[in-house]
C-alpha positions in Angstrom: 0.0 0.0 0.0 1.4 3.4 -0.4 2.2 5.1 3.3 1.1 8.6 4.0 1.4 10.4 7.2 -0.5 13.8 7.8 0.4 16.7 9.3 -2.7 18.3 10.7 -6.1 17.8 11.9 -8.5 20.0 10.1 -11.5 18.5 7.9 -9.5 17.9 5.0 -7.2 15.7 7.1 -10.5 13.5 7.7 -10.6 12.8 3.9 -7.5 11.2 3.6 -8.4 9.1 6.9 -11.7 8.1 5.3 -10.3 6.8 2.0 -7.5 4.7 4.2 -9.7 3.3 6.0 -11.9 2.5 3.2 -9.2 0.4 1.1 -6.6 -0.2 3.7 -4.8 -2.8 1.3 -3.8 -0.3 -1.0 -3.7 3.2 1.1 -2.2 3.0 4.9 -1.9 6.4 7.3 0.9 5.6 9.1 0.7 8.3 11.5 -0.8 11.8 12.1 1.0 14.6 13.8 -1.0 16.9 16.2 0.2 19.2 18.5 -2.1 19.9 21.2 -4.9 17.5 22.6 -7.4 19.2 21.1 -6.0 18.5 17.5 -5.4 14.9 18.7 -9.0 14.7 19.6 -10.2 15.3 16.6 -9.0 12.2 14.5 -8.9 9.8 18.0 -11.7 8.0 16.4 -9.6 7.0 12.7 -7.5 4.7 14.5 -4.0 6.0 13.2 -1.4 6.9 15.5 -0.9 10.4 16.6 2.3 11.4 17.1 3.6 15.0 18.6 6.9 15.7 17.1 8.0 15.5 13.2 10.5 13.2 14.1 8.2 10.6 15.9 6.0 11.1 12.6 8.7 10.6 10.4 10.2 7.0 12.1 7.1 5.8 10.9 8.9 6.0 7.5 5.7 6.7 5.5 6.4 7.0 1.5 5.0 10.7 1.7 4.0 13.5 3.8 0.2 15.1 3.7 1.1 18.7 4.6 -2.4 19.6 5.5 -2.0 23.0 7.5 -3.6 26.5 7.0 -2.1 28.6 4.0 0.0 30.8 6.2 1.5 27.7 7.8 2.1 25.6 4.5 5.1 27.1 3.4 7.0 26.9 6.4 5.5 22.9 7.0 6.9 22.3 3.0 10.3 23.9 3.3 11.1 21.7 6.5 9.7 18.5 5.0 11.9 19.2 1.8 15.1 20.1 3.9 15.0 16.5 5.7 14.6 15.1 2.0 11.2 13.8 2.8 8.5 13.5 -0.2 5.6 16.0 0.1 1.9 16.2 -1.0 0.9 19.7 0.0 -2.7 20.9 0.2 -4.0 23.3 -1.9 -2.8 25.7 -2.6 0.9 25.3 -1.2 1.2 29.1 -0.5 -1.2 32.1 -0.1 0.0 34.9 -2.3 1.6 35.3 -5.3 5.4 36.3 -3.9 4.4 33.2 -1.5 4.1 31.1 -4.2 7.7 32.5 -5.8 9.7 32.3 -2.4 8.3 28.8 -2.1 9.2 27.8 -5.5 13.2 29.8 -5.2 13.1 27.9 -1.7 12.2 24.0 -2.8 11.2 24.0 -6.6 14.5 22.4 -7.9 13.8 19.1 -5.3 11.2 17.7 -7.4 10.1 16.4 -3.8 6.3 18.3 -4.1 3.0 17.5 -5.1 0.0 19.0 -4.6 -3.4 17.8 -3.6 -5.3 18.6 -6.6 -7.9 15.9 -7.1 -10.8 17.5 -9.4 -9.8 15.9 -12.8 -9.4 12.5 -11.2 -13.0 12.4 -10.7 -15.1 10.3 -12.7 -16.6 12.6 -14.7 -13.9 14.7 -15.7 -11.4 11.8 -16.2 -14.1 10.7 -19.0 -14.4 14.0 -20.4 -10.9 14.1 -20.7 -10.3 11.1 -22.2 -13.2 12.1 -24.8 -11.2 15.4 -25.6 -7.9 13.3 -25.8 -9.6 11.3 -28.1 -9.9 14.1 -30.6 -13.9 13.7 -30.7 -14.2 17.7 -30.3 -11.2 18.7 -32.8 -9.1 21.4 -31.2 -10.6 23.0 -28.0 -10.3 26.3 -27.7 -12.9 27.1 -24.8 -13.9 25.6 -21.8 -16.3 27.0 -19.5 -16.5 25.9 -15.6 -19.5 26.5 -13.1 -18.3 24.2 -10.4 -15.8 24.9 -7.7 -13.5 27.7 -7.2 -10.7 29.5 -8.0 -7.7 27.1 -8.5 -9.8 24.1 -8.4 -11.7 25.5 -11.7 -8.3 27.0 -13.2 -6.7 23.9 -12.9 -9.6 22.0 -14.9 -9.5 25.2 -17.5 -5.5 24.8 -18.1 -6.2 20.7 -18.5 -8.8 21.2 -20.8 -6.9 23.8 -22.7 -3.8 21.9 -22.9 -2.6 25.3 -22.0 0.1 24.3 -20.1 2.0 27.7 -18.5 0.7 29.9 -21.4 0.6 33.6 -20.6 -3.0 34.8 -19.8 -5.0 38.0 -19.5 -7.8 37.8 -16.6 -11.2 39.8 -16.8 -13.5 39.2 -13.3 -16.7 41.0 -12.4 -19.0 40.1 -8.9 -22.9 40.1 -9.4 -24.8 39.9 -5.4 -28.5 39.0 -5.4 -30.3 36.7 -3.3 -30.3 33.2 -2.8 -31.8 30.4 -1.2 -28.5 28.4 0.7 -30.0 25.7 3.0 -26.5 23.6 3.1 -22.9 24.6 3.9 -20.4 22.7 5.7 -22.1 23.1 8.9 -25.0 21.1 8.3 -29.2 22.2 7.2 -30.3 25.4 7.9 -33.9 26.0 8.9 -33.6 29.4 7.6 -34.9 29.5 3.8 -34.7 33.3 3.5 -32.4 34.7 0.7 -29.3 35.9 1.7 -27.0 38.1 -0.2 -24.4 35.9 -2.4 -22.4 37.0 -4.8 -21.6 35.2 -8.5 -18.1 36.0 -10.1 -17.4 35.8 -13.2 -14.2 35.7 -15.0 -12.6 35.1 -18.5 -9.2 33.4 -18.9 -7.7 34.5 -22.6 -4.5 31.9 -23.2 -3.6 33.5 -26.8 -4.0 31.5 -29.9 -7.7 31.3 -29.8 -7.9 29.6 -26.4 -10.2 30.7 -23.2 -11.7 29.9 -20.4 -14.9 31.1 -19.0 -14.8 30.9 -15.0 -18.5 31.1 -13.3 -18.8 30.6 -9.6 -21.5 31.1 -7.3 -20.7 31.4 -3.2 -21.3 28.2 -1.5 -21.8 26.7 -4.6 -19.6 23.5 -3.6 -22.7 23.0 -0.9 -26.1 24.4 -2.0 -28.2 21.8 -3.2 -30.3 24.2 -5.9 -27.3 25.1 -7.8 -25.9 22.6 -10.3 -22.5 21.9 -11.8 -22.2 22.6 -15.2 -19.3 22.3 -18.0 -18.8 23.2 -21.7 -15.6 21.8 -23.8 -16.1 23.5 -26.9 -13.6 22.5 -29.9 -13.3 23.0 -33.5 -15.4 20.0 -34.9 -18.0 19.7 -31.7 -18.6 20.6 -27.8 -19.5 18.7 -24.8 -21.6 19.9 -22.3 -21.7 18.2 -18.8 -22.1 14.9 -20.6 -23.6 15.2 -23.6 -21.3 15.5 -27.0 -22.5 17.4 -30.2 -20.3 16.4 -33.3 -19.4 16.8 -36.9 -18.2 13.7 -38.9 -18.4 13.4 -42.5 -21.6 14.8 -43.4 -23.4 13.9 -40.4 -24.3 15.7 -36.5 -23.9 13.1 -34.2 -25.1 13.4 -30.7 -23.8 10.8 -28.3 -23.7 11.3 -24.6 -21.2 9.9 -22.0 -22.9 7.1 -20.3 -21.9 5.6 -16.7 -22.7 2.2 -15.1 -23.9 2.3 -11.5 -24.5 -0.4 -9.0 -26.7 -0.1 -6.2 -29.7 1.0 -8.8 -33.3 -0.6 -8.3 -32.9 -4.1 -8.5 -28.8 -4.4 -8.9 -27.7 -5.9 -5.5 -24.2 -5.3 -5.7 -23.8 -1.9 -3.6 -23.5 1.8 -4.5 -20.7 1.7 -7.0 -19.8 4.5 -10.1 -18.0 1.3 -12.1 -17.3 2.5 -15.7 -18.3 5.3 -18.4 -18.7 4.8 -22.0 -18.9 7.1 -25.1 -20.2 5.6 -28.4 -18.6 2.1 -27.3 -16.0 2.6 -25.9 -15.1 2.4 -22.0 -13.6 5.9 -21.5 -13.3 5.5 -17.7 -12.7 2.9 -15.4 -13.3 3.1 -11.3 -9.9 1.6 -9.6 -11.9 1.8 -6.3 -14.8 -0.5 -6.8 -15.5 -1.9 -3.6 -14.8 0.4 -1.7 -18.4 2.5 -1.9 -16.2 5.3 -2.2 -18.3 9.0 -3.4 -16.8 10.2 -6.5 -14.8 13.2 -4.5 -13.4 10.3 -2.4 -12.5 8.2 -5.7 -10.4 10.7 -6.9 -9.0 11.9 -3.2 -7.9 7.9 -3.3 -6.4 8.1 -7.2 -4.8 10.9 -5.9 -2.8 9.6 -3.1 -2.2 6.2 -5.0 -0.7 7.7 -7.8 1.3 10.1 -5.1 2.8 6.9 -3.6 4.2 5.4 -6.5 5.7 8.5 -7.7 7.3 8.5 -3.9 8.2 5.0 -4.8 9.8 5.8 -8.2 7.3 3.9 -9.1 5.1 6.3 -11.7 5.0 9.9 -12.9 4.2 13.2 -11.1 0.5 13.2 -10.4 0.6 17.4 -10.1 3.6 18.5 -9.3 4.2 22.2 -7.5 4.6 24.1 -10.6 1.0 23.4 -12.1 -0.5 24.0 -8.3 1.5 27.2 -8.4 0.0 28.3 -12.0 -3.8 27.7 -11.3 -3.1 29.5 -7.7 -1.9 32.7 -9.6 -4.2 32.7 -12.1 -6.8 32.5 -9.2 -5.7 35.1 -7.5 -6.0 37.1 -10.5 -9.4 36.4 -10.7 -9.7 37.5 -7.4 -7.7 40.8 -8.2 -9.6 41.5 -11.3 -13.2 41.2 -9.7 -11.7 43.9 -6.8 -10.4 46.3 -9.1 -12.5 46.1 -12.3 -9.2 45.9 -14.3 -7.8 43.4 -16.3 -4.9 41.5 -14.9 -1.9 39.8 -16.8 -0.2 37.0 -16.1 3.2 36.2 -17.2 5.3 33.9 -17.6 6.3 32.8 -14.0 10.0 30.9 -12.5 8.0 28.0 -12.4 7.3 27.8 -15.9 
């Protein structure tokens, strides 16, 4: 199995726990580090050991180390880890700000010992989209528009999309506020259905050479169970939307829709499973966790940390290494800049490029 430790207790921490403990063959926690007894508290009931100095953590030679700390802290918690030679996967994002982002990068970038926790295009859904794109089905994207999660989450699925890799890009945000209905957040139901104030922001991406991304995100989207997730893959010969495909081939439209295969529906008795997706015929994704019951979040959370351990290993490739995390966290905090001034904001080519 590949051997994680965690440092930190916070509610992220608790979905790397779950997935562990989910498919403990392949994915072991070896050991969480928590500093006071209220952090240790909070994971007592995962079963893992708790430990209360890096170096107890680190004698239980894990394969890599979940830095999973607030954004001020993460930094600090990577450059340590790197300077013991240790392997990280850092939570997003790895640092705060921009000249954050460009110390961290001057201060550990040339290891190659970080990854970041970037799980979104592991997910069923987008792994099949993106194996429909790859399959040239569309033609040459040029535009992808996300209404789903935010900031560098959303960048991160733009730039994949795009094959934009660390192309320069001009940012345009603006913020919309009107009411809304938001019965669910991360603190549980609400029994309070009045509107409340929320604000939309909306942003365009603009790569160069006919390439752009349309960023649409609604506060507590993530959570509130009357807005949807939606996404648009729009290429030269055809255009997907959420998972539905539109296409030109010879003479003909086609219209063919991404399929998945569940378990667990009406009569099926072999539990709540996402097992496979298919377009026109052909299995475009395959779930490496059946089994497990895992939600599709959690399936990709897993991926994640598989793949992480075999790169540890030597054992596979970079599954998204610092200098992507670093990208979509600049070009989100240029949304974020653009929708505060009104201006457009340009980013350039970075030392991470």
């Amino acid at each position: 199995p590949a051997r994680f430790a965690i440092i930190g207790t916070g509610w992220r921490s608790e979905f790397f726990l779950r997935v562990a403990a989910a498919a403990p063959e392949r994915l072991q926690a070896v050991g969480v580090l928590a500093r006071s007894d209220a952090s240790a508290a909070r994971v007592a009931g995962w079963d893992v050991p708790i430990h209360r100095s890096l170096d107890d953590l680190l004698a239980a030679r894990p394969d890599f180390v979940i830095a999973s700390v607030t954004w001020p802290a993460m930094p600090g918690v990577i450059t340590e880890l790197v300077e013991r030679g240790v392997r990280v996967l850092a939570e997003t994002p790895p640092a705060p700000d921009a000249d954050g982002l460009r110390k961290l990068w001057h201060d550990v970038g040339a290891s190659r010992l970080v990854q970041v926790a970037e799980q979104y295009m592991l997910m069923p859904g987008h792994a099949a989209r993106l194996e429909v794109v790859r399959s040239g089905a569309l033609g040459t994207v040029g535009g992808v528009q996300v209404s789903s999660t935010h900031l560098y989450h959303a960048t991160s699925m733009i730039r994949t999309f795009l094959d934009a890799g660390m192309a320069e890009a001009t940012v345009s945000a603006r913020t919309f506020t009107a009411p809304l209905v938001d019965p669910l957040t991360p603190a549980g139901w609400s029994d309070d259905l009045s509107p409340k104030e929320r604000t939309t922001t909306i942003a365009t991406l603009d790569f160069g050479d006919g390439r752009m991304g349309l960023y649409d995100f609604v506060d507590n989207q993530w959570w509130n169970p009357i807005l949807s997730r939606r996404i648009v893959i729009r290429g030269s010969h055809g255009e997907l939307t959420d998972d539905t495909v539109r296409r030109f081939e010879g003479a003909e439209v086609l219209t063919s829709p991404i399929t998945y295969r569940r378990t667990g529906v009406d009569l099926n008795l072999e539990g709540n499973d996402v097992v496979s997706a298919a377009f026109e015929g052909r299995i475009v994704y395959r779930n490496p966790w059946v089994g497990t019951r895992l939600s599709e979040d959690d399936i990709a959370v897993a991926s994640l940390l598989e793949l992480t351990g075999r790169w540890a290993r030597g054992d596979g490739a970079e599954p998204y290494p610092l200098a992507d995390a670093c990208q979509d966290h600049l070009l989100g905090l240029a949304i974020g800049e653009s929708a505060r001034t009104g201006a457009d904001v340009r980013v350039a080519r970075e030392v991470w490029s």
